[in-house]
mmCIF file of the C-alpha atoms, coordinates in Angstrom:
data_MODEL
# 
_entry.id   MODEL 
# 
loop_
_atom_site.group_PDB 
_atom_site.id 
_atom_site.type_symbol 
_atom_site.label_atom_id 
_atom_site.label_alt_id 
_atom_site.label_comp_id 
_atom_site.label_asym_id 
_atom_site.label_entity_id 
_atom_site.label_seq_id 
_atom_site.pdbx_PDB_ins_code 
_atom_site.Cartn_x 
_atom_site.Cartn_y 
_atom_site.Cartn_z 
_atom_site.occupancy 
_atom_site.B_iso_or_equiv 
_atom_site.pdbx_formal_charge 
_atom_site.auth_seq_id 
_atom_site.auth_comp_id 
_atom_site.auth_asym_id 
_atom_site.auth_atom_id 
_atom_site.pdbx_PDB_model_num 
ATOM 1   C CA . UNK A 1 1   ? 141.724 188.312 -67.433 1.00 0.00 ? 1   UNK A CA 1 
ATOM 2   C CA . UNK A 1 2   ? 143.148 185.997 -64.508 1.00 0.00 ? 2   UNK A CA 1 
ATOM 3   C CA . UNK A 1 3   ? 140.782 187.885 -62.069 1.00 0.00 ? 3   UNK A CA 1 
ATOM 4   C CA . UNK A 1 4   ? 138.038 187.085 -64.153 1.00 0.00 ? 4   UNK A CA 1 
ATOM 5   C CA . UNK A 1 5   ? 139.030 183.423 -64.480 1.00 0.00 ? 5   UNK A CA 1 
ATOM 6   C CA . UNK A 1 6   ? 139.352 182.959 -60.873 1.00 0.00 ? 6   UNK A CA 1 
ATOM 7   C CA . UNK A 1 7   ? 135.749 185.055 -59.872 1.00 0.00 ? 7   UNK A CA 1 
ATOM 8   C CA . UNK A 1 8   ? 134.299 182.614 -62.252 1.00 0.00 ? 8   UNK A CA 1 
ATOM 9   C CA . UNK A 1 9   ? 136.148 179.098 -61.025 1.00 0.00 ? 9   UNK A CA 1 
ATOM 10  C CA . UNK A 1 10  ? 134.649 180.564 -57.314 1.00 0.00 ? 10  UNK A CA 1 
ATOM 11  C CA . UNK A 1 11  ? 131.057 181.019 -59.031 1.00 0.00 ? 11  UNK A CA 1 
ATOM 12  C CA . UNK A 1 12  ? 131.247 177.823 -60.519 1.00 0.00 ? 12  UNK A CA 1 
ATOM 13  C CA . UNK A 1 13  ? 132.519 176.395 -57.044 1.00 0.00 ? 13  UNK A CA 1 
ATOM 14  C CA . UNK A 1 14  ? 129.453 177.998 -55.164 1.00 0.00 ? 14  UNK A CA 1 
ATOM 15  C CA . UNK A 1 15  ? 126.897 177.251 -57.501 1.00 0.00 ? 15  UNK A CA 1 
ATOM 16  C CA . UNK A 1 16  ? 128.171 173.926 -58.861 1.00 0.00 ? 16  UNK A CA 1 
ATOM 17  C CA . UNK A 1 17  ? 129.767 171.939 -56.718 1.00 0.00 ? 17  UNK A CA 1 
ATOM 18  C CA . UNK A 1 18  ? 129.237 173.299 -53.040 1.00 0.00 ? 18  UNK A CA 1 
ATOM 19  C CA . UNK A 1 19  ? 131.579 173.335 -50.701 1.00 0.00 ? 19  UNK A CA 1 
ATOM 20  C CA . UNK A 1 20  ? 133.924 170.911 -51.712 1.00 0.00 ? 20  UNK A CA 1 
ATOM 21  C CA . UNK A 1 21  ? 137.215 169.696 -50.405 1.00 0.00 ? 21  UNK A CA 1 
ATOM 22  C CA . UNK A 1 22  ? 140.840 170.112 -51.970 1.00 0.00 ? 22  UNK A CA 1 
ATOM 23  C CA . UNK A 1 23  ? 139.272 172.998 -54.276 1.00 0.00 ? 23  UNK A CA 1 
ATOM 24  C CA . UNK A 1 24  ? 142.139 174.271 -56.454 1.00 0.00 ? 24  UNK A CA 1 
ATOM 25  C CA . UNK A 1 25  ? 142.723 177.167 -58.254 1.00 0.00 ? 25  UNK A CA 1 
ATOM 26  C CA . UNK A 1 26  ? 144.432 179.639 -59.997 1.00 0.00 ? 26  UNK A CA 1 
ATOM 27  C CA . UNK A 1 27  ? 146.157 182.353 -57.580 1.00 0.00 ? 27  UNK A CA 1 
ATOM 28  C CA . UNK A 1 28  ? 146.564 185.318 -60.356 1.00 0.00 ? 28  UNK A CA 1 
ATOM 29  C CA . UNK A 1 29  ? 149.046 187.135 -57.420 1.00 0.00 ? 29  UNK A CA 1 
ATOM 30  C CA . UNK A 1 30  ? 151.510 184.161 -58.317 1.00 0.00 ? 30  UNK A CA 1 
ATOM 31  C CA . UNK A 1 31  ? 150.203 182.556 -61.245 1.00 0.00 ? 31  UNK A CA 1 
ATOM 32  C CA . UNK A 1 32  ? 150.058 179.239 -59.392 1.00 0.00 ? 32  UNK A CA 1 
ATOM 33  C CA . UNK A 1 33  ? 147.605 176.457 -58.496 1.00 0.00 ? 33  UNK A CA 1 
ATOM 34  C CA . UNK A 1 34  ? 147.013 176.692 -54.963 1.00 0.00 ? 34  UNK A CA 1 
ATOM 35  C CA . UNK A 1 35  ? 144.338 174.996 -52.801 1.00 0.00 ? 35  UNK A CA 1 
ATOM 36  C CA . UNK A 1 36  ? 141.730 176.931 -50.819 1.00 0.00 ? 36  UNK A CA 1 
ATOM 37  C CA . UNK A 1 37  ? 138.698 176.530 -48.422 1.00 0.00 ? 37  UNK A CA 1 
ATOM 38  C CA . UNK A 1 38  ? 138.635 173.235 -46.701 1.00 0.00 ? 38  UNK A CA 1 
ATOM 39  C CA . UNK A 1 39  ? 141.116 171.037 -47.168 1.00 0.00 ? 39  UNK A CA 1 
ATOM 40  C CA . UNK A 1 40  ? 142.546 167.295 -46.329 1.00 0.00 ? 40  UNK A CA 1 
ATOM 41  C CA . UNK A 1 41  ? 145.887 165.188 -45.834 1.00 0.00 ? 41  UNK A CA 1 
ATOM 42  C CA . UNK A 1 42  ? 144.292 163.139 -49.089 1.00 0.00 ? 42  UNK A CA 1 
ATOM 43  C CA . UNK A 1 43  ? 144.373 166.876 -50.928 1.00 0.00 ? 43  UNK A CA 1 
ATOM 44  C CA . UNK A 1 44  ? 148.201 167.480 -49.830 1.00 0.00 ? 44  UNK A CA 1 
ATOM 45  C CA . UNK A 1 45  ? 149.384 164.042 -50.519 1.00 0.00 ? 45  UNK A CA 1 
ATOM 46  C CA . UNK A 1 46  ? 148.294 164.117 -54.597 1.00 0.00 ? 46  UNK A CA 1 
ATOM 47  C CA . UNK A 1 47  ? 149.438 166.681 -57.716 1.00 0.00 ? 47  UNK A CA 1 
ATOM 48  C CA . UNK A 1 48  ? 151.773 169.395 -57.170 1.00 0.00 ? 48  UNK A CA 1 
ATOM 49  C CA . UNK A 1 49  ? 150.844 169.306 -53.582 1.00 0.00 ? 49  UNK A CA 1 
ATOM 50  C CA . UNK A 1 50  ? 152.648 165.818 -53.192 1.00 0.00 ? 50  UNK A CA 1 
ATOM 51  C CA . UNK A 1 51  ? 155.868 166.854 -54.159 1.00 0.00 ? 51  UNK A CA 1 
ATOM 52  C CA . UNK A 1 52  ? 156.854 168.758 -51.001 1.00 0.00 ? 52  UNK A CA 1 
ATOM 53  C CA . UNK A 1 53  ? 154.239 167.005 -48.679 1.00 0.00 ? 53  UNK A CA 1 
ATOM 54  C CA . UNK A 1 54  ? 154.931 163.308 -49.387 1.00 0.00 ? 54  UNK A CA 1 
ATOM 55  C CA . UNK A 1 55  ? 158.441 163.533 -48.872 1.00 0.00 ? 55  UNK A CA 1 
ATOM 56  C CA . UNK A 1 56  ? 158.292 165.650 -45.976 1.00 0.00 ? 56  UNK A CA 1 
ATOM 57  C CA . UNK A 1 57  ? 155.843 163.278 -44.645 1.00 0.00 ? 57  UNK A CA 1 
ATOM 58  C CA . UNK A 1 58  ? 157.942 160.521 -45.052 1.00 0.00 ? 58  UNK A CA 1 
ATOM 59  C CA . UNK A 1 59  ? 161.357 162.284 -44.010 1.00 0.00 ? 59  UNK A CA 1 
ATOM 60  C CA . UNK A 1 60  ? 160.110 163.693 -40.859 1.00 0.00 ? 60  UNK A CA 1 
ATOM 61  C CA . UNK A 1 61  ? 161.368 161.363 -37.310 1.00 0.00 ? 61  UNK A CA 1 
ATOM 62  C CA . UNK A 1 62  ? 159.530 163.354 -34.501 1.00 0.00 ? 62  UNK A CA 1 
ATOM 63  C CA . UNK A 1 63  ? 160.788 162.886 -30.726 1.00 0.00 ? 63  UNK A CA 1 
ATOM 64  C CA . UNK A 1 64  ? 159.954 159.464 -29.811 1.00 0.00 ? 64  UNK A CA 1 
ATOM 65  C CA . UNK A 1 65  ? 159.936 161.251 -26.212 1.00 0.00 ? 65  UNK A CA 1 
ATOM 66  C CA . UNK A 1 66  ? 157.510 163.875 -27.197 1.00 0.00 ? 66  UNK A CA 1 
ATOM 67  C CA . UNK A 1 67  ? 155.485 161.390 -28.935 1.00 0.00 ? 67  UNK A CA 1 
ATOM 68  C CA . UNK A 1 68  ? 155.377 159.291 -25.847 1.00 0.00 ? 68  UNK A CA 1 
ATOM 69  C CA . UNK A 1 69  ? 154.161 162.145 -23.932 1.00 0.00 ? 69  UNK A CA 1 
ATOM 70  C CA . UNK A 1 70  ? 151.663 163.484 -26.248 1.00 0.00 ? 70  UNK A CA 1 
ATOM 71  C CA . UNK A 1 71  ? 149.840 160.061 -27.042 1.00 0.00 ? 71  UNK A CA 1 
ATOM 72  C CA . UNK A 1 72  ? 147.611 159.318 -23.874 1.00 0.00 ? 72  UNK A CA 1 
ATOM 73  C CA . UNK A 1 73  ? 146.300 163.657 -24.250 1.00 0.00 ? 73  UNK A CA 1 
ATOM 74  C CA . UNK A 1 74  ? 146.185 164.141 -27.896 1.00 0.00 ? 74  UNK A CA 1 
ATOM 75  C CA . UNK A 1 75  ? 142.818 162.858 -28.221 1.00 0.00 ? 75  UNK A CA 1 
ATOM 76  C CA . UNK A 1 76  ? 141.091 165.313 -26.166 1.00 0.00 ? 76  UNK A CA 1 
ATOM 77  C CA . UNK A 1 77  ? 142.983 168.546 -28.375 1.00 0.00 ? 77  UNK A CA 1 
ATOM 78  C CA . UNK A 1 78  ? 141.150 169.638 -31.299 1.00 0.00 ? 78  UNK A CA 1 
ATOM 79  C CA . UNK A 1 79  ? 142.915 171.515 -34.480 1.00 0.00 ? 79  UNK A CA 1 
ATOM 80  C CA . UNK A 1 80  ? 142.228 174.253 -37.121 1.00 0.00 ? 80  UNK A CA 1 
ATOM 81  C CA . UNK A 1 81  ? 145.338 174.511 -39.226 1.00 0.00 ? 81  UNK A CA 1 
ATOM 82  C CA . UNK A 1 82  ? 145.322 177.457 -41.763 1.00 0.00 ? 82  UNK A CA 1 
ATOM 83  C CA . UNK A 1 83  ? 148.001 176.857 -44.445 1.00 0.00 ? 83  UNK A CA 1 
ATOM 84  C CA . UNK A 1 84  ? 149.200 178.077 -48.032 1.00 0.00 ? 84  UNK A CA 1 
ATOM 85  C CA . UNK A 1 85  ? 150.186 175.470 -50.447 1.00 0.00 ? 85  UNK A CA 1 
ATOM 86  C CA . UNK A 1 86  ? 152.455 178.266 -51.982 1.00 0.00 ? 86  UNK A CA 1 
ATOM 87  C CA . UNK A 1 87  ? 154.222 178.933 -48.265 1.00 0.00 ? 87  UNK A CA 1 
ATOM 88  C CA . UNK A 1 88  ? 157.284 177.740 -47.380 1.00 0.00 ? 88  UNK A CA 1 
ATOM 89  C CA . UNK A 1 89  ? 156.673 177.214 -43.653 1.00 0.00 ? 89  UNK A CA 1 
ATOM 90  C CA . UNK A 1 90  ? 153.656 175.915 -44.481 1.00 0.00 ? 90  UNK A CA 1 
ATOM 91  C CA . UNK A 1 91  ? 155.238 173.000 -47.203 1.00 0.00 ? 91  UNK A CA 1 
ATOM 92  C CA . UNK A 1 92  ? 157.488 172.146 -44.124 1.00 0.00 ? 92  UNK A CA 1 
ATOM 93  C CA . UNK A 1 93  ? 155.609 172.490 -41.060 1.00 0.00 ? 93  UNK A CA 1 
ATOM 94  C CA . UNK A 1 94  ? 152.255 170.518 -42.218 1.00 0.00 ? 94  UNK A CA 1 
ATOM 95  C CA . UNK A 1 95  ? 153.733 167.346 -43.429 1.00 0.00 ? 95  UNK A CA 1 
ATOM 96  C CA . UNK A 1 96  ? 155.539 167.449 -40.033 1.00 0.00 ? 96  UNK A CA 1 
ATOM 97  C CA . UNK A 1 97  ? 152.485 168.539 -37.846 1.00 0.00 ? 97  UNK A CA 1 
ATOM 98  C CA . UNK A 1 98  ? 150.557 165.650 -40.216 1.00 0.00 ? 98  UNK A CA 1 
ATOM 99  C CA . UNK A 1 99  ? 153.399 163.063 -39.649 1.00 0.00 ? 99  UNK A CA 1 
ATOM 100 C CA . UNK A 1 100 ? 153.109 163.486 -35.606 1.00 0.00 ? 100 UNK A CA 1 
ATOM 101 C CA . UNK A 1 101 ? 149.532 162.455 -35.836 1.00 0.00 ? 101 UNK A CA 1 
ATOM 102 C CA . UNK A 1 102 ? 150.370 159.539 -37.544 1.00 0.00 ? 102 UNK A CA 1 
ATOM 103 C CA . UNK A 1 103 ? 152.738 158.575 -34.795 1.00 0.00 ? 103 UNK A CA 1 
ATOM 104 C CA . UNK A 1 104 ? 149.978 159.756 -32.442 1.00 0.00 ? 104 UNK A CA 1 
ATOM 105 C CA . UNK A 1 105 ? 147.421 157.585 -33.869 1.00 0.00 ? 105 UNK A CA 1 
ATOM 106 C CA . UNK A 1 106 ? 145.103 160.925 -34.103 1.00 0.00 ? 106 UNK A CA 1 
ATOM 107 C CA . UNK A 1 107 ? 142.488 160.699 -36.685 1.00 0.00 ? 107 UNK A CA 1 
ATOM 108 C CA . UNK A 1 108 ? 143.539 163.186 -39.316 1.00 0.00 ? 108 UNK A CA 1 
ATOM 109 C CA . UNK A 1 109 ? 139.787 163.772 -40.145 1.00 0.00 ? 109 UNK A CA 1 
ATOM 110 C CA . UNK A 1 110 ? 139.427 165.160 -37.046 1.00 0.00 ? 110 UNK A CA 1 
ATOM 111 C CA . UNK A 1 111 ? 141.413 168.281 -38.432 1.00 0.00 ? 111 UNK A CA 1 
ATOM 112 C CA . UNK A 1 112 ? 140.147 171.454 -39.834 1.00 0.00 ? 112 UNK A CA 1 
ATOM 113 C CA . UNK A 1 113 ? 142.880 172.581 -42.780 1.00 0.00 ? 113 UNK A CA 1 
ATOM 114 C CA . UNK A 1 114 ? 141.892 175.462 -44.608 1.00 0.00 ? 114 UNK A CA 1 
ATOM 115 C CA . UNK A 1 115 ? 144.261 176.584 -47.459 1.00 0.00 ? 115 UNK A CA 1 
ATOM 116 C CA . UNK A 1 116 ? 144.333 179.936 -48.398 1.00 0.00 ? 116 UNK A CA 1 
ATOM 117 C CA . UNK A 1 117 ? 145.516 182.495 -51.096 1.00 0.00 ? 117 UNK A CA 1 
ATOM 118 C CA . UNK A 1 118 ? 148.342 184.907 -50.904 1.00 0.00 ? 118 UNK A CA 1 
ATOM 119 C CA . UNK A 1 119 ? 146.314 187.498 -49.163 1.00 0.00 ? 119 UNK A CA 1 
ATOM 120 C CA . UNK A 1 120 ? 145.037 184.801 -46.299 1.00 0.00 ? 120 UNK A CA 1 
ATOM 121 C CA . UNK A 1 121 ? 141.977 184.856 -47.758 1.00 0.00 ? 121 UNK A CA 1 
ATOM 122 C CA . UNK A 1 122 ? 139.725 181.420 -47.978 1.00 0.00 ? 122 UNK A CA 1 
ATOM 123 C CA . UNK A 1 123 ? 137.183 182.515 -50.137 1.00 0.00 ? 123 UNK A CA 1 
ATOM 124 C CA . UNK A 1 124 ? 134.836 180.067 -49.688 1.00 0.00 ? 124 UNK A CA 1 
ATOM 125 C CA . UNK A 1 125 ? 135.371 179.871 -45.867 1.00 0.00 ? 125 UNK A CA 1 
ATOM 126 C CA . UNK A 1 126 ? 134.898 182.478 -43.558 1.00 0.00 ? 126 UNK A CA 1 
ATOM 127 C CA . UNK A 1 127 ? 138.003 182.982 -41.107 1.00 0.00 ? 127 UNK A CA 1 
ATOM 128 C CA . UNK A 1 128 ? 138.076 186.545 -40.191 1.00 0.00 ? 128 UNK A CA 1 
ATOM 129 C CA . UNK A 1 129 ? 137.113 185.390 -36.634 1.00 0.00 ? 129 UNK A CA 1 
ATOM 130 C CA . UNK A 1 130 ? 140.618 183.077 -36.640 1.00 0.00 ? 130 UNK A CA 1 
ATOM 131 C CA . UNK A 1 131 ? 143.012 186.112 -37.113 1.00 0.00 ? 131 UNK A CA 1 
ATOM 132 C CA . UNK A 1 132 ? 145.396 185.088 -39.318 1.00 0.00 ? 132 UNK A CA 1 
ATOM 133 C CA . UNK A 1 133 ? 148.261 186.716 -40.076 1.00 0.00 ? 133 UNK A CA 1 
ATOM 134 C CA . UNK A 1 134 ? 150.876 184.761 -40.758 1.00 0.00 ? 134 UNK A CA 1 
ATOM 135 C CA . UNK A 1 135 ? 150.880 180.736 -42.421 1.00 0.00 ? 135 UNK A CA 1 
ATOM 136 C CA . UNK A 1 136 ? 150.498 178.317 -41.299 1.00 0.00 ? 136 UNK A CA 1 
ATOM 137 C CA . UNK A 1 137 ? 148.997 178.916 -37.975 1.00 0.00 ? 137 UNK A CA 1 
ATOM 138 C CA . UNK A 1 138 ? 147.843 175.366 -36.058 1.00 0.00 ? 138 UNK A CA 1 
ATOM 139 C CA . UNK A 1 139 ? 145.557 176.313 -33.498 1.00 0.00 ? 139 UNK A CA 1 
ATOM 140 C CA . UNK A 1 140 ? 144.615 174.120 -30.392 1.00 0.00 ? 140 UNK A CA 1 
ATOM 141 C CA . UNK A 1 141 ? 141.699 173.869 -28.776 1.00 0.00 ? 141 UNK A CA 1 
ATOM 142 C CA . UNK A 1 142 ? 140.368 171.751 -25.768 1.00 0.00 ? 142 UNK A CA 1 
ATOM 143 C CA . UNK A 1 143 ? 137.069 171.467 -24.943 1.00 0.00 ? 143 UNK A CA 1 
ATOM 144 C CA . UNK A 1 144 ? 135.941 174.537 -27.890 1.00 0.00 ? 144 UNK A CA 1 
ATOM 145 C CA . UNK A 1 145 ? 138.659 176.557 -26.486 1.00 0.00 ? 145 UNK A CA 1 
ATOM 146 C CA . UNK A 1 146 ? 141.697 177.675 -28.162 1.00 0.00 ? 146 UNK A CA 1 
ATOM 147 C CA . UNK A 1 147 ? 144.357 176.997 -25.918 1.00 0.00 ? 147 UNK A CA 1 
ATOM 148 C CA . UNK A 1 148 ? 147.228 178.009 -28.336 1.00 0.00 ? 148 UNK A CA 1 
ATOM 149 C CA . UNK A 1 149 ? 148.624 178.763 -31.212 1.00 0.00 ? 149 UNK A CA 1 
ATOM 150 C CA . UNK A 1 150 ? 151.835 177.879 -33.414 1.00 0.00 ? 150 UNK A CA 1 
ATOM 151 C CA . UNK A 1 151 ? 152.305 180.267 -35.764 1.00 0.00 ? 151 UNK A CA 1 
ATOM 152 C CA . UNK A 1 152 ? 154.698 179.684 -39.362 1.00 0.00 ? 152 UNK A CA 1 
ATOM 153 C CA . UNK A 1 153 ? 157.712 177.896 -37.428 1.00 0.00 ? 153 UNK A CA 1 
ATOM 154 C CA . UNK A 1 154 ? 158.018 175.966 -33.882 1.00 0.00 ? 154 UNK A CA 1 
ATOM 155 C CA . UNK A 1 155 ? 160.370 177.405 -31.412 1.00 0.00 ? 155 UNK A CA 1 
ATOM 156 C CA . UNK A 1 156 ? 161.442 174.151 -31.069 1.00 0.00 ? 156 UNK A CA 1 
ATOM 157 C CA . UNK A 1 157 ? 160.273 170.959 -32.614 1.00 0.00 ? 157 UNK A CA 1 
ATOM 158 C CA . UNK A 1 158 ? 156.474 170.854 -33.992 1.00 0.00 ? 158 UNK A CA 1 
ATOM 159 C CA . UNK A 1 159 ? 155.812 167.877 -31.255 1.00 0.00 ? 159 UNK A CA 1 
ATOM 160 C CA . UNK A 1 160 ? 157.705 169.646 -28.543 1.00 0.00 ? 160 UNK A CA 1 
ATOM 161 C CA . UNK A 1 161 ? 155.701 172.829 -29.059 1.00 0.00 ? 161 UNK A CA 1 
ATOM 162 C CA . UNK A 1 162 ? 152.374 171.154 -28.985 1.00 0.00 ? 162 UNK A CA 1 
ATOM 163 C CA . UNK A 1 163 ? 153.520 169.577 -25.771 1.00 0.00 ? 163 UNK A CA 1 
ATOM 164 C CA . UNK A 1 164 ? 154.513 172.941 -24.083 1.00 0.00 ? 164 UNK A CA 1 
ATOM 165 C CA . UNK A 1 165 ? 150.426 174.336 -24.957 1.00 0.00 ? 165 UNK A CA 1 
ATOM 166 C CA . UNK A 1 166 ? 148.698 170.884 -24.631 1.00 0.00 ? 166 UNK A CA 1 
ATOM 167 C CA . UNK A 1 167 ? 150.798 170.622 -21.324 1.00 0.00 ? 167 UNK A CA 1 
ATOM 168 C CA . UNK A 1 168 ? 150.027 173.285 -19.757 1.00 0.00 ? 168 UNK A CA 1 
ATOM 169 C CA . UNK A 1 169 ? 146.096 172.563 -19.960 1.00 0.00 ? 169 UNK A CA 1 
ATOM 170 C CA . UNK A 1 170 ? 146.619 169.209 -17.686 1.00 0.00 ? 170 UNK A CA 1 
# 
């Protein structure tokens, strides 16, 4: 019954609505709501998604010396972040990740979030090609080219591990 329910929410997805952003639905492996396909910080920061990204948002103090470094670069790094609302890594890390853009004064349109189910899978987005194992994954590119990857949890700090890849392409 809840595989049925969610082939037809997808059908109704394609054939009524399009592509659309912040798609919810049902994820019969956990019996929770779970956003897939493309998403946005407006998605994350309303319903059951606001309750871990708001406050993690607002919680979050990056480096102020990481910040300093990354703000006259970040504009020429592009990002695909692939995420699951029902991840733990991923209900810490993105707020964070989110939060340093803020302080970065980056655009958070200019991000590609896609959410996925418990089995990675987008439905409605294609992302074999971004070979994703593990949520979330923020990839960086410059110039169309993926010049790395963070993958569930920093080594370090989310801002000081996007310095260590965008700093290395200078």
């Amino acid at each position: 019954m809840k595989k049925w329910f969610l082939v037809l929410l997808i059908a109704i997805g394609i054939q009524g609505f399009g592509q659309t952003v912040n798609k919810v639905i049902l994820d019969p492996a956990i019996n929770k709501e779970v956003m897939i396909g493309y998403c946005n910080k407006s998605g994350l920061e309303k319903g059951v998604f606001a309750d871990y990204f708001n406050p993690g948002f607002e919680k979050y103090k990056p480096s102020k010396k990481y910040i300093d470094r990354l703000k006259p670069i970040a504009d020429k790094i592009e990002f695909t972040v692939v995420m699951g609302t029902w991840c733990g890594d991923s209900q810490l890390q993105v707020p964070r990740f989110y939060k340093i853009l803020s302080e970065l004064g980056y655009s958070d349109k200019r991000v590609k979030l896609i959410g996925v189910d418990r089995s990675k899978a987008a439905i409605l987005v294609d992302i074999k090609d971004l070979n994703i194992e593990r949520v979330p994954t923020f990839i960086l590119y410059k110039n169309g080219i993926e010049i790395g990857r963070i993958i569930e949890t920093p080594t370090k700090s989310m801002e000081k591990n996007l310095w260590k890849i965008i700093s290395t392409t200078l």
